[in-house]
Backbone as XML, in Angstrom:
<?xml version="1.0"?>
<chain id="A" units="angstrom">
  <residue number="1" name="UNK">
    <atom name="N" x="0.155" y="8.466" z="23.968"/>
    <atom name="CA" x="-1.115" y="8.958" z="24.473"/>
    <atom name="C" x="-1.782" y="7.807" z="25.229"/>
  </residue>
  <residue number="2" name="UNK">
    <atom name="N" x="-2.225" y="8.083" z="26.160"/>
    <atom name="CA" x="-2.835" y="7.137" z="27.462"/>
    <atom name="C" x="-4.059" y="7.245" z="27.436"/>
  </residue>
  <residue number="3" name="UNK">
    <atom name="N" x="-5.076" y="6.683" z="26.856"/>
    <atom name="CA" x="-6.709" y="6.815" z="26.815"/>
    <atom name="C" x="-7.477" y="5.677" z="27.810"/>
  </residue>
  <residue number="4" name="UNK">
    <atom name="N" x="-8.439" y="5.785" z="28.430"/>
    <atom name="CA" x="-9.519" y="5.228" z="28.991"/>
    <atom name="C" x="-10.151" y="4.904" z="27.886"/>
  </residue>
  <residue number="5" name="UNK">
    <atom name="N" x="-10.654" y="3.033" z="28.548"/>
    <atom name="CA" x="-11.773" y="2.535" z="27.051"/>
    <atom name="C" x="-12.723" y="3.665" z="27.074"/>
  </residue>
  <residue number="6" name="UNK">
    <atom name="N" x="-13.167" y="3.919" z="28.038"/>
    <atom name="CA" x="-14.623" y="4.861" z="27.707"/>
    <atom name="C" x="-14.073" y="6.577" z="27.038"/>
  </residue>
  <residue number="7" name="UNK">
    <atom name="N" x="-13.201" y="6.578" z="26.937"/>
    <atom name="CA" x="-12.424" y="7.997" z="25.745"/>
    <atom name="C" x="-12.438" y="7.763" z="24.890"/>
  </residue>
  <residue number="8" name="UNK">
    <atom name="N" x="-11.731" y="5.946" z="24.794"/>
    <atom name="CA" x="-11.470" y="5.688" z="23.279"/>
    <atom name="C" x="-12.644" y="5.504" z="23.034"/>
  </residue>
  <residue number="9" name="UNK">
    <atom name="N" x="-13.838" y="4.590" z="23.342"/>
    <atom name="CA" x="-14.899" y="4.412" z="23.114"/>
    <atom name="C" x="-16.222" y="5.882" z="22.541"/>
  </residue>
  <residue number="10" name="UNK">
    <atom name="N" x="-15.708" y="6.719" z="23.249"/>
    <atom name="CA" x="-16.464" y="7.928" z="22.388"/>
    <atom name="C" x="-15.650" y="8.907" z="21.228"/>
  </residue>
  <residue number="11" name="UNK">
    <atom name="N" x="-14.324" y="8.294" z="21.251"/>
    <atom name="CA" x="-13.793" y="9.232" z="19.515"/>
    <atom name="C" x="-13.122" y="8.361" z="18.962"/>
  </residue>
  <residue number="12" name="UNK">
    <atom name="N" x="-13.518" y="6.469" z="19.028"/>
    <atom name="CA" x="-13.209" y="5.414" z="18.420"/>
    <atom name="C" x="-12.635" y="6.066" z="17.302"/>
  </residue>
  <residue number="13" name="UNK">
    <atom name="N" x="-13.237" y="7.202" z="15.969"/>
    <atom name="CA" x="-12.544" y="6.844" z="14.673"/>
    <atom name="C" x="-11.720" y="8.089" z="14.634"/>
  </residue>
  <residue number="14" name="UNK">
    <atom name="N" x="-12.057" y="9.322" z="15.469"/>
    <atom name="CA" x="-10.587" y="10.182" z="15.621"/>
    <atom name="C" x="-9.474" y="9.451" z="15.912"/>
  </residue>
  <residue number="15" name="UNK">
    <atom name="N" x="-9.354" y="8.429" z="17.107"/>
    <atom name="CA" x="-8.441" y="8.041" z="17.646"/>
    <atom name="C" x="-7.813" y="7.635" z="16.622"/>
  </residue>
  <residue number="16" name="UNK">
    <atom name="N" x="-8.720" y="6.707" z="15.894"/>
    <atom name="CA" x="-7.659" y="5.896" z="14.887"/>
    <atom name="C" x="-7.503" y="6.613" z="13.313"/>
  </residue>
  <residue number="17" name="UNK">
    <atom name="N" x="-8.115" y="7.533" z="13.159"/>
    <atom name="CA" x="-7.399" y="8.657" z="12.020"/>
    <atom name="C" x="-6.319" y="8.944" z="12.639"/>
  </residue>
  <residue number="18" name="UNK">
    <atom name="N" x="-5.921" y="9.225" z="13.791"/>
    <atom name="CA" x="-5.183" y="10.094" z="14.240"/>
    <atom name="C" x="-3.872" y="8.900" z="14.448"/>
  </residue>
  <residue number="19" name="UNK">
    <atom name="N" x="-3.998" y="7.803" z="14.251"/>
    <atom name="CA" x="-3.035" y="6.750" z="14.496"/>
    <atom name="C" x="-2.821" y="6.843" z="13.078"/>
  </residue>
  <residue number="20" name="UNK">
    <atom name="N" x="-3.595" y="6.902" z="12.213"/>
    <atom name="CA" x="-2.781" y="6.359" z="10.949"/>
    <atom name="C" x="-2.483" y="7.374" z="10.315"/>
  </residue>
  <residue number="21" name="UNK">
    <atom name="N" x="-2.491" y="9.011" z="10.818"/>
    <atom name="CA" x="-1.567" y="10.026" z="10.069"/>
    <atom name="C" x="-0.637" y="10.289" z="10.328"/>
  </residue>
  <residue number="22" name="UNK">
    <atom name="N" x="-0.764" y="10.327" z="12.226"/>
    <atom name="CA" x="1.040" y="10.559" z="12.903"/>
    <atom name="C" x="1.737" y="9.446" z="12.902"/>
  </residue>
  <residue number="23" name="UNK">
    <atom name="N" x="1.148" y="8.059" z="12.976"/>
    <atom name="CA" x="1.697" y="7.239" z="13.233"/>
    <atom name="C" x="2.028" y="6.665" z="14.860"/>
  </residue>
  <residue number="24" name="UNK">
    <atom name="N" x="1.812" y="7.412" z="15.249"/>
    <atom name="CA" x="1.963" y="7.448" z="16.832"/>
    <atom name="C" x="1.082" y="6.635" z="17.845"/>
  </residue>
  <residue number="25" name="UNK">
    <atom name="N" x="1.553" y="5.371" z="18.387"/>
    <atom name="CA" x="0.299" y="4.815" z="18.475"/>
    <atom name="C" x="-0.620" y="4.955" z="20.121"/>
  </residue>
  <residue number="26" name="UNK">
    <atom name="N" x="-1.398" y="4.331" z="20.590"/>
    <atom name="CA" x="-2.266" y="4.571" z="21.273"/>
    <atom name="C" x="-2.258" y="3.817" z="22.428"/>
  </residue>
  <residue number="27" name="UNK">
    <atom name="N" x="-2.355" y="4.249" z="24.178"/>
    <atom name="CA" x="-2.203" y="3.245" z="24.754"/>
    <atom name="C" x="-3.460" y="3.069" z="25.537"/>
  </residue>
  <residue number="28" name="UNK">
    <atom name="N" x="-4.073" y="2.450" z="25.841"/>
    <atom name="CA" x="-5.438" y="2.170" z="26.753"/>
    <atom name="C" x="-4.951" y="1.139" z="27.829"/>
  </residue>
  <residue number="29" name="UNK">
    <atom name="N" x="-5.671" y="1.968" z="28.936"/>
    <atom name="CA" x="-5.317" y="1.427" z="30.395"/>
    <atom name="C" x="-6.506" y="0.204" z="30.778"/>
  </residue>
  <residue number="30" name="UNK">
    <atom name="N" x="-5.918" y="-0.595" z="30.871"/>
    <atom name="CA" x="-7.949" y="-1.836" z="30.765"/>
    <atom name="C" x="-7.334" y="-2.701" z="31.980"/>
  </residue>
  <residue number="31" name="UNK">
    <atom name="N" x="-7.889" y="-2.394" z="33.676"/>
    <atom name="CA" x="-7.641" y="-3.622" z="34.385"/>
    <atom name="C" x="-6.064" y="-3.414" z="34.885"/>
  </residue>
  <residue number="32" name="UNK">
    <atom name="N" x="-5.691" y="-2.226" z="34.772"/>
    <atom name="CA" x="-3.913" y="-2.384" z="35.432"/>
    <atom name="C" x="-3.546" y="-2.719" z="34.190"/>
  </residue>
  <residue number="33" name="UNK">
    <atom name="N" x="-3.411" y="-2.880" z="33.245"/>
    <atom name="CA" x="-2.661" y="-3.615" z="32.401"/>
    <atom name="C" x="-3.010" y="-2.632" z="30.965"/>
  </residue>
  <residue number="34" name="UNK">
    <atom name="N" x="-1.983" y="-2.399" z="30.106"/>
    <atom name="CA" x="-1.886" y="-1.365" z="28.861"/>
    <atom name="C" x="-1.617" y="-2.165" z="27.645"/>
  </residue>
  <residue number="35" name="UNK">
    <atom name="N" x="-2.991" y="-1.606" z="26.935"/>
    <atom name="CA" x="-3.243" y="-2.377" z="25.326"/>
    <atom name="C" x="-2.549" y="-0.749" z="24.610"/>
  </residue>
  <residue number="36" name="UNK">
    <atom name="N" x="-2.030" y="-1.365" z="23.449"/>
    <atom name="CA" x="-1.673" y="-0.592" z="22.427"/>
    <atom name="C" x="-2.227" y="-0.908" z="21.092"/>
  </residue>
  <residue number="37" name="UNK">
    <atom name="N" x="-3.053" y="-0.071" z="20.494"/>
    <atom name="CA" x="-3.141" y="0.198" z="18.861"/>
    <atom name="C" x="-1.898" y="0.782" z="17.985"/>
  </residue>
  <residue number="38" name="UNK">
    <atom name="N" x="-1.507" y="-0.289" z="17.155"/>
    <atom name="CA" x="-0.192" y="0.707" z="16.487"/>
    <atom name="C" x="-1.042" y="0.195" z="14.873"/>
  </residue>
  <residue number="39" name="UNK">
    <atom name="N" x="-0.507" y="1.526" z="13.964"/>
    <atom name="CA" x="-0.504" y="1.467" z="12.830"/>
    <atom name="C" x="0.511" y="0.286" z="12.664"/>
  </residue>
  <residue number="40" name="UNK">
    <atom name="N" x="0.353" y="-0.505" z="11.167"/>
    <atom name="CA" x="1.593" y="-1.385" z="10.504"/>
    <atom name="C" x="2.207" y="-0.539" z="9.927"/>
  </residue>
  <residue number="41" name="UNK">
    <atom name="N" x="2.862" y="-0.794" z="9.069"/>
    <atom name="CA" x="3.737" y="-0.211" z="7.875"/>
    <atom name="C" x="3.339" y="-0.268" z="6.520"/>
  </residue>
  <residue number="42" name="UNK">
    <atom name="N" x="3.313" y="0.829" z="6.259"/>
    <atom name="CA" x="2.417" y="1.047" z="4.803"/>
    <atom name="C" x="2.859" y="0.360" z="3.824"/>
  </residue>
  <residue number="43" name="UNK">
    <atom name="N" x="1.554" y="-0.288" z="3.068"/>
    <atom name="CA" x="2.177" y="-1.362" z="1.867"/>
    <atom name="C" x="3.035" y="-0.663" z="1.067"/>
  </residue>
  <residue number="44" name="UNK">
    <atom name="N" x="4.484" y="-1.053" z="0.456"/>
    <atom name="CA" x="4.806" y="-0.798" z="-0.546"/>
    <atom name="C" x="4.704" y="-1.455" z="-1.643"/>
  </residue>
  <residue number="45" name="UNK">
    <atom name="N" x="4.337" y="-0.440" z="-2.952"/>
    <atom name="CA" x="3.827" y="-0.521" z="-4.378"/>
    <atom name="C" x="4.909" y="-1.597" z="-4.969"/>
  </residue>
  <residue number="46" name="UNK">
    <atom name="N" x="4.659" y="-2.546" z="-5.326"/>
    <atom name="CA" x="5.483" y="-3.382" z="-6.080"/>
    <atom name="C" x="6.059" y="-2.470" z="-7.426"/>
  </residue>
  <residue number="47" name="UNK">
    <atom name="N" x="5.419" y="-1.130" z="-7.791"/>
    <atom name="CA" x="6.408" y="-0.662" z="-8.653"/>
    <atom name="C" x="7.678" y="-0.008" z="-7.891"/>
  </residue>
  <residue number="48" name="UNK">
    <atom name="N" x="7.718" y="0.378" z="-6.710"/>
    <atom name="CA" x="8.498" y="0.950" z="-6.015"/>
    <atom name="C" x="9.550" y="-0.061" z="-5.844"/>
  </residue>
  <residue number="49" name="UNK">
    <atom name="N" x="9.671" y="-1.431" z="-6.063"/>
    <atom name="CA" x="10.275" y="-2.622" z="-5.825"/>
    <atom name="C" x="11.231" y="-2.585" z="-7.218"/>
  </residue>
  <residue number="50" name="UNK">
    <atom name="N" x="11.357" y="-2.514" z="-8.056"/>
    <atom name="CA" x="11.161" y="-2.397" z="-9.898"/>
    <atom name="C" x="12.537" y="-2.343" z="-9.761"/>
  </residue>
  <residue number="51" name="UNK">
    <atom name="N" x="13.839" y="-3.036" z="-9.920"/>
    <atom name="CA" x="15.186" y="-2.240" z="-10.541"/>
    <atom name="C" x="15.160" y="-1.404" z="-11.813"/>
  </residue>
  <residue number="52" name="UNK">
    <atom name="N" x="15.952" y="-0.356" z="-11.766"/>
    <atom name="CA" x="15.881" y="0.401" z="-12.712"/>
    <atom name="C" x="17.022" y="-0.546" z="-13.856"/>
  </residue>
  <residue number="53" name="UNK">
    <atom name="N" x="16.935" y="-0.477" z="-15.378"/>
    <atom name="CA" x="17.476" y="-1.292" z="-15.786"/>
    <atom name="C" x="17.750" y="-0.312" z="-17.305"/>
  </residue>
  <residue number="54" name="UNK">
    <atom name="N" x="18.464" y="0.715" z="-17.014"/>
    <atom name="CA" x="18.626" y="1.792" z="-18.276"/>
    <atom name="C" x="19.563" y="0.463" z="-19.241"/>
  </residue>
  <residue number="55" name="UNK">
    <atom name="N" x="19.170" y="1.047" z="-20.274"/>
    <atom name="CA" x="19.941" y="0.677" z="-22.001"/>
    <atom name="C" x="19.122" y="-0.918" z="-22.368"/>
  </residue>
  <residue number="56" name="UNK">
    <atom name="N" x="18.007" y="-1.263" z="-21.483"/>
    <atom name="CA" x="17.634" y="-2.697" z="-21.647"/>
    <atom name="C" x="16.405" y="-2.893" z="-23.293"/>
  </residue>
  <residue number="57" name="UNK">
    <atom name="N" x="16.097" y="-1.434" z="-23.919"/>
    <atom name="CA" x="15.413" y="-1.604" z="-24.798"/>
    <atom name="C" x="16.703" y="-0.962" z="-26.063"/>
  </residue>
  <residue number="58" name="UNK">
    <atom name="N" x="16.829" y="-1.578" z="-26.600"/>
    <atom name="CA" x="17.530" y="-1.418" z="-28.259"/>
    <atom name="C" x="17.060" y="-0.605" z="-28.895"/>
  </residue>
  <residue number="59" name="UNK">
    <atom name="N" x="17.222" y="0.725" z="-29.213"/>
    <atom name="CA" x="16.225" y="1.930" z="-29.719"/>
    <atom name="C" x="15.539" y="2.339" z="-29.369"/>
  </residue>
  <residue number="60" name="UNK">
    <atom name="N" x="14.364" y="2.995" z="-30.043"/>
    <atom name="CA" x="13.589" y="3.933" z="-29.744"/>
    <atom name="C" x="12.022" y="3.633" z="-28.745"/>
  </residue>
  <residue number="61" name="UNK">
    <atom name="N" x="11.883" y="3.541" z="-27.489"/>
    <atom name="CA" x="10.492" y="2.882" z="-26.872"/>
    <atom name="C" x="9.379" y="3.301" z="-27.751"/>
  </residue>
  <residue number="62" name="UNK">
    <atom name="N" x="8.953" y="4.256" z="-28.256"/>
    <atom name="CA" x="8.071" y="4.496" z="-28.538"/>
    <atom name="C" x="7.680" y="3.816" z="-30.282"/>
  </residue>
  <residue number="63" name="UNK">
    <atom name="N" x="8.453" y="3.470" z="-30.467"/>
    <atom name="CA" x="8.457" y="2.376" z="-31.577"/>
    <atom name="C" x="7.829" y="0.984" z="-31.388"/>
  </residue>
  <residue number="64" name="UNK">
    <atom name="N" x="8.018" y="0.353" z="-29.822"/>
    <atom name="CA" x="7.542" y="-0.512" z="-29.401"/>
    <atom name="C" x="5.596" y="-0.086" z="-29.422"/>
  </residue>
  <residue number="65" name="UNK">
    <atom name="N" x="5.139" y="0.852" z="-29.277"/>
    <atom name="CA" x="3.905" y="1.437" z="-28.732"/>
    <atom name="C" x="3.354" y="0.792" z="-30.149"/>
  </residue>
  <residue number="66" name="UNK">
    <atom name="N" x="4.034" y="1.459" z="-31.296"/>
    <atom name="CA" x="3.328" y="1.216" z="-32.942"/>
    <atom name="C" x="3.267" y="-0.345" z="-33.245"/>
  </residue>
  <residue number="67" name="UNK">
    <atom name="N" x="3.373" y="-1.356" z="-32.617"/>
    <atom name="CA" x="4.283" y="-2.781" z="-33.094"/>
    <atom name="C" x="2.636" y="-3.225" z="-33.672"/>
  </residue>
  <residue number="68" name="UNK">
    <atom name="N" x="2.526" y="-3.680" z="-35.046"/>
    <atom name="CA" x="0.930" y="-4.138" z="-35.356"/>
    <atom name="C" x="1.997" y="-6.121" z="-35.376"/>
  </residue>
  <residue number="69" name="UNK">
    <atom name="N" x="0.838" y="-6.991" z="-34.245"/>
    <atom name="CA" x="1.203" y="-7.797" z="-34.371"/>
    <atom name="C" x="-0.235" y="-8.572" z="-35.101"/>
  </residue>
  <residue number="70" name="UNK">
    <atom name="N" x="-0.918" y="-7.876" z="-35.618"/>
    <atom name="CA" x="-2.319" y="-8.653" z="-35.993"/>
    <atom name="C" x="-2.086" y="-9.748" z="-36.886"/>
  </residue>
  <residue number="71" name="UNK">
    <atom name="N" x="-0.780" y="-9.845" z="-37.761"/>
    <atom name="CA" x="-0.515" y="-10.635" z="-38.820"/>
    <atom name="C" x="0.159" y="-12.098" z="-37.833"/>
  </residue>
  <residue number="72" name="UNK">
    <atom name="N" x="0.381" y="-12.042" z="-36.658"/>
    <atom name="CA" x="0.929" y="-13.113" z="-35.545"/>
    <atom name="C" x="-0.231" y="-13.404" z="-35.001"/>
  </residue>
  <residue number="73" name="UNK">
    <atom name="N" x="-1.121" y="-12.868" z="-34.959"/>
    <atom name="CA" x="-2.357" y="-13.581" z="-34.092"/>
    <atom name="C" x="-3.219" y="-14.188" z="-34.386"/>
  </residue>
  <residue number="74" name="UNK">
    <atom name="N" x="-3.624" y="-15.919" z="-33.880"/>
    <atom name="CA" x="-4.406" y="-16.211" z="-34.221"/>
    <atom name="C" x="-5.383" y="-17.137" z="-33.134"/>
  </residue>
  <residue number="75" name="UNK">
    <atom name="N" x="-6.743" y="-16.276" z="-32.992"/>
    <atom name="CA" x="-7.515" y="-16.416" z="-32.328"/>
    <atom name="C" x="-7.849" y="-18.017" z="-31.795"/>
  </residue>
  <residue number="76" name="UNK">
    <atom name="N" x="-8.083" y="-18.652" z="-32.921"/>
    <atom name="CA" x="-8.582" y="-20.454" z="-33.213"/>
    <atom name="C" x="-7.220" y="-20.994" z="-32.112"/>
  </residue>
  <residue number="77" name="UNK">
    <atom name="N" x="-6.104" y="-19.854" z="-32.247"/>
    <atom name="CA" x="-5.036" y="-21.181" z="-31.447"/>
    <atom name="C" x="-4.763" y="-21.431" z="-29.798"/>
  </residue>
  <residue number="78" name="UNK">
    <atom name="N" x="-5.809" y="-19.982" z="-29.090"/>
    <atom name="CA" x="-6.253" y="-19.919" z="-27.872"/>
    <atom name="C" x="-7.280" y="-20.701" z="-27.337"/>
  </residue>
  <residue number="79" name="UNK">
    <atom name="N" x="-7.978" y="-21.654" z="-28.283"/>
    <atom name="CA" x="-8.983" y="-22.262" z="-27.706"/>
    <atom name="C" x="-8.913" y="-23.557" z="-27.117"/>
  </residue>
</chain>
């Protein structure tokens, strides 16, 4: 899409909704010469990063949830 500053300048935040849903980016004609707005690439979630790592817990997970470590903790030794 080929916009004039003064186009982009009156639907400044359509334009750029509209860049960051299609992805498709934007070209403005300024002086003979063509600026482009491009979206980046959407952060990916460092859980999306995660290897999957089946059989790595020894029994039952939800056993881990119950674990009372209150008899291991002692406050005085964080200070």
């Amino acid at each position: 899409m080929l916009l004039t500053p003064s186009k982009l300048r009156q639907d400044i935040y359509n334009v750029l909704d509209g860049i960051l849903e299609t992805g498709m980016p934007v070209e403005i004609e300024r002086k003979g010469r063509i600026l482009r707005i491009v979206a980046d690439a959407p952060p990916v979630s460092r859980l999306a990063l995660m290897r999957s790592r089946p059989g790595l817990i020894n029994g039952n997970p939800e056993d881990l949830a119950e674990l009372d470590w209150s008899a291991n903790w002692n406050p005085e030794a964080n200070l």
